[in-house]
C-alpha positions as CSV (number, residue, x, y, z in Angstrom):
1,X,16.2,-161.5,142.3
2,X,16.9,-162.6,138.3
3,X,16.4,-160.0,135.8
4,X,14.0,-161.6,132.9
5,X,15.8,-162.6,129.9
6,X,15.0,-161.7,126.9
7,X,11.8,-164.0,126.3
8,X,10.7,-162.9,129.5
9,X,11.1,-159.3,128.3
10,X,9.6,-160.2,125.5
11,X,6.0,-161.7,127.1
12,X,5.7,-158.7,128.6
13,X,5.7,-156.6,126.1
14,X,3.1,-158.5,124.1
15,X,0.9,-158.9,127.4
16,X,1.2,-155.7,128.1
17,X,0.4,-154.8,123.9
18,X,-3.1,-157.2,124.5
19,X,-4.3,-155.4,127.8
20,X,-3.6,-152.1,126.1
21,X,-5.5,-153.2,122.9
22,X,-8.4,-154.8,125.0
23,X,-8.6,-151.9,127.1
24,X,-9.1,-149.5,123.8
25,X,-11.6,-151.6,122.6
26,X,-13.8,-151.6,125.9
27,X,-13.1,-147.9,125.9
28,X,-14.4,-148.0,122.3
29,X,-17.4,-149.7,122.7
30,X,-18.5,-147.5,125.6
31,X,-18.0,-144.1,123.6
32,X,-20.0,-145.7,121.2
33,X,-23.1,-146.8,123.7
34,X,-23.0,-143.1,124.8
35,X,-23.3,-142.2,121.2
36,X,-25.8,-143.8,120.2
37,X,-28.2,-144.1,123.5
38,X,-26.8,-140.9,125.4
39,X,-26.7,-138.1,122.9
40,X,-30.2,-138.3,120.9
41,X,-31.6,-137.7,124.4
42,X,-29.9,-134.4,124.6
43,X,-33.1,-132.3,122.8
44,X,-35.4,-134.1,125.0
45,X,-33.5,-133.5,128.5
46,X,-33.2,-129.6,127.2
47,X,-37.4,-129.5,126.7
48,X,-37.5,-131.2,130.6
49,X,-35.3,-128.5,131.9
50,X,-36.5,-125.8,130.3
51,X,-39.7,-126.2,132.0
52,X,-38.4,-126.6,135.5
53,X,-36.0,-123.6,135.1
54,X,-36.7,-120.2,134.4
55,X,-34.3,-119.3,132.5
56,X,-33.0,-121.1,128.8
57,X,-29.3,-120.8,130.1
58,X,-29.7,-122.2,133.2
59,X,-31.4,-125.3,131.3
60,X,-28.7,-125.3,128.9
61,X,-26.3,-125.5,131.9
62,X,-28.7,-128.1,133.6
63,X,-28.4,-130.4,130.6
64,X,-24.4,-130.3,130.2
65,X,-24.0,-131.2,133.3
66,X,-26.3,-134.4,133.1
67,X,-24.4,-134.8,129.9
68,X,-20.9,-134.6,131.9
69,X,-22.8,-137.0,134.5
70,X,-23.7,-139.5,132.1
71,X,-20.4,-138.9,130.5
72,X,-18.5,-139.5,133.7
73,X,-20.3,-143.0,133.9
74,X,-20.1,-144.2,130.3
75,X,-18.8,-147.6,131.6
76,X,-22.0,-148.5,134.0
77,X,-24.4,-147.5,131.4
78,X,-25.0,-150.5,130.0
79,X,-26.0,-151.7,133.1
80,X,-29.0,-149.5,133.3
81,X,-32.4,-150.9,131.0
82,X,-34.0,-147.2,130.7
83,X,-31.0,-144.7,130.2
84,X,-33.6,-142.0,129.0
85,X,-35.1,-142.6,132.6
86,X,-32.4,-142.2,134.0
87,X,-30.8,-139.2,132.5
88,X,-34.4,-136.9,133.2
89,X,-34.3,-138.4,136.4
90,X,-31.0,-136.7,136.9
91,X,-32.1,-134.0,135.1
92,X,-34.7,-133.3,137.6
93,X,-32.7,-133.7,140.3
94,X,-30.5,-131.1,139.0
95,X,-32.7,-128.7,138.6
96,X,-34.4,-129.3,141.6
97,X,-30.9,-128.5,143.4
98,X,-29.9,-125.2,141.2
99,X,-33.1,-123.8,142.3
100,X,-32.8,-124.7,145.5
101,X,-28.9,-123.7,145.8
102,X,-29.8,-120.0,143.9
103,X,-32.1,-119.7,146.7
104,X,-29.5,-120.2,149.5
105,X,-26.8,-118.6,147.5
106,X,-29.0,-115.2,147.0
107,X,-29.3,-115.4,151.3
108,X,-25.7,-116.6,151.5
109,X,-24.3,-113.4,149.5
110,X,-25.7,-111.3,151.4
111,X,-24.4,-112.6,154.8
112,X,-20.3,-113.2,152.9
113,X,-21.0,-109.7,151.8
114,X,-21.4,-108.0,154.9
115,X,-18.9,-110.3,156.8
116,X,-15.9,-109.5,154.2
117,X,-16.2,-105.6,154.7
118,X,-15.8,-105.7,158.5
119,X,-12.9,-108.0,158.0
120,X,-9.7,-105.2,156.9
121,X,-6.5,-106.5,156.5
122,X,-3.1,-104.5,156.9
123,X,-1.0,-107.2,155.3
124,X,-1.2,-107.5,151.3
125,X,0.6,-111.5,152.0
126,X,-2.8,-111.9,154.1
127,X,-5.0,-110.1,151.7
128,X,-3.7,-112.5,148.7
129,X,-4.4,-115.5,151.0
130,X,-8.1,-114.2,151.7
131,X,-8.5,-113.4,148.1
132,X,-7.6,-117.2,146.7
133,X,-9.6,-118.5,149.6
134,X,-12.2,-116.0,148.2
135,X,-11.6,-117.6,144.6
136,X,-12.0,-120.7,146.1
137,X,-15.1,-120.1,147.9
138,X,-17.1,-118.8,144.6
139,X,-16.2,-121.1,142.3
140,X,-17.8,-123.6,144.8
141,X,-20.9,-121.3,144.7
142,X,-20.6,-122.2,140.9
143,X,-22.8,-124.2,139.1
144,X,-21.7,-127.7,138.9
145,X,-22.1,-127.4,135.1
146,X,-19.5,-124.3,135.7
147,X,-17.1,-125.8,137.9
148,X,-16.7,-128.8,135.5
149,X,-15.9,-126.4,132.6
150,X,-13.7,-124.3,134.6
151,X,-11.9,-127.5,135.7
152,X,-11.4,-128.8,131.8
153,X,-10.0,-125.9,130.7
154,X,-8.0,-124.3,133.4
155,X,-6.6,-127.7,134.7
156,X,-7.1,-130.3,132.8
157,X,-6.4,-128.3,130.0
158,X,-9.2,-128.9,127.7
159,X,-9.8,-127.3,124.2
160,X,-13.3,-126.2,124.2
161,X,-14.1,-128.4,121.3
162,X,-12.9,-131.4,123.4
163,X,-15.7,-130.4,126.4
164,X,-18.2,-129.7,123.7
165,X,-18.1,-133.2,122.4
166,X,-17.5,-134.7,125.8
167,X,-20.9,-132.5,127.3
168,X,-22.8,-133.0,124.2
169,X,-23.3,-129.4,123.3
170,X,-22.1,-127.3,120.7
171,X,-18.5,-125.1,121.0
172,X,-20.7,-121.9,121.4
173,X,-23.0,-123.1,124.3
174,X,-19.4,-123.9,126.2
175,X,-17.9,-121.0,125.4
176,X,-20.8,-119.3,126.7
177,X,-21.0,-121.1,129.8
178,X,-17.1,-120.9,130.3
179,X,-17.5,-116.9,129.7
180,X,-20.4,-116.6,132.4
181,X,-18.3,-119.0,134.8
182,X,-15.5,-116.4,134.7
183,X,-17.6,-113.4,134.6
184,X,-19.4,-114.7,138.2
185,X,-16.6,-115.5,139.5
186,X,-15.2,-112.1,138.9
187,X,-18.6,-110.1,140.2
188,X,-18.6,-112.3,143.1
189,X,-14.6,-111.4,143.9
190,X,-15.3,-107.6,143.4
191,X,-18.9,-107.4,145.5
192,X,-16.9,-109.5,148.3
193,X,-13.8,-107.5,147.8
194,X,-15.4,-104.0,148.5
């Protein structure tokens, strides 16, 4: 196999330089849809939540997440006609499910509750496996809103401005959500861990 000279070299880079550039423009452009048709629906979507849930946080949670949705699918958006029909529609849906999964949660406690103090182990190399796969288990009891944040930060390595402007909330409300995502996890470990 020939090695390119150095014209061949050369075409490369400045195909390589024009897929980069047309890629950051289309990357661009769909920021800016989001911007502009995403974000002003954020008030509205909090109003629609807020009367399905009971509780302002939980709404505050529901909408992130539709935020992060919405977020996550920047580059189909301007596929859809009615994004505002879209984004309550998920908006319902996710509330509709948070209700739904506190319901099951509450009965599922309970049960993992009961089941983790019968369980003793002698070995502390078994009782650190148990206790990630008991880490593992609540954050999957998490919110989805929760497990997202958890995920920006702690893997992805997120700063919490960067998940405020990518869920379309403020600093404070992801801070928030981010302090009561740790804080469950850590009741959870300690009521299954008794």
């Amino acid at each position: 196999m020939q090695r390119p000279g150095f014209s061949g070299v050369f075409l490369l880079y400045i195909l390589c330089y024009i897929c980069r550039r047309q890629l950051s423009f289309i990357q661009t452009m769909e920021q800016e849809l989001f911007i502009q048709k995403v974000l002003p629906l954020r008030p509205q979507l909090m109003v629609y939540a807020g009367r399905l849930m009971d509780n302002p946080d939980d709404a505050e949670d529901i909408t992130q997440e539709v935020m992060l949705k919405l977020w996550s699918m920047k580059s189909e958006l301007a596929g859809y006609h009615n994004i505002a029909a879209l984004s309550v529609l998920m908006t319902k849906h996710l509330c509709l499910n948070a209700l739904k999964s506190k319901q099951r949660r509450q009965a599922g406690l309970a049960e993992a509750a009961d089941e983790e103090r019968v369980a003793d182990s002698s070995y502390t190399a078994l009782e650190e496996k148990d206790n990630l796969a008991h880490v593992s288990q609540i954050i999957a009891r998490l919110s989805g809103l929760q497990q997202s944040i958890l995920k920006m930060k702690h893997i992805e390595g997120l700063e919490i401005e960067e998940i405020a402007a990518i869920t379309g909330s403020t600093p404070e409300a992801v801070r928030m959500n981010l302090s009561r995502a740790r804080k469950k996890v850590k009741e959870l470990f300690f009521k299954i861990n008794r």
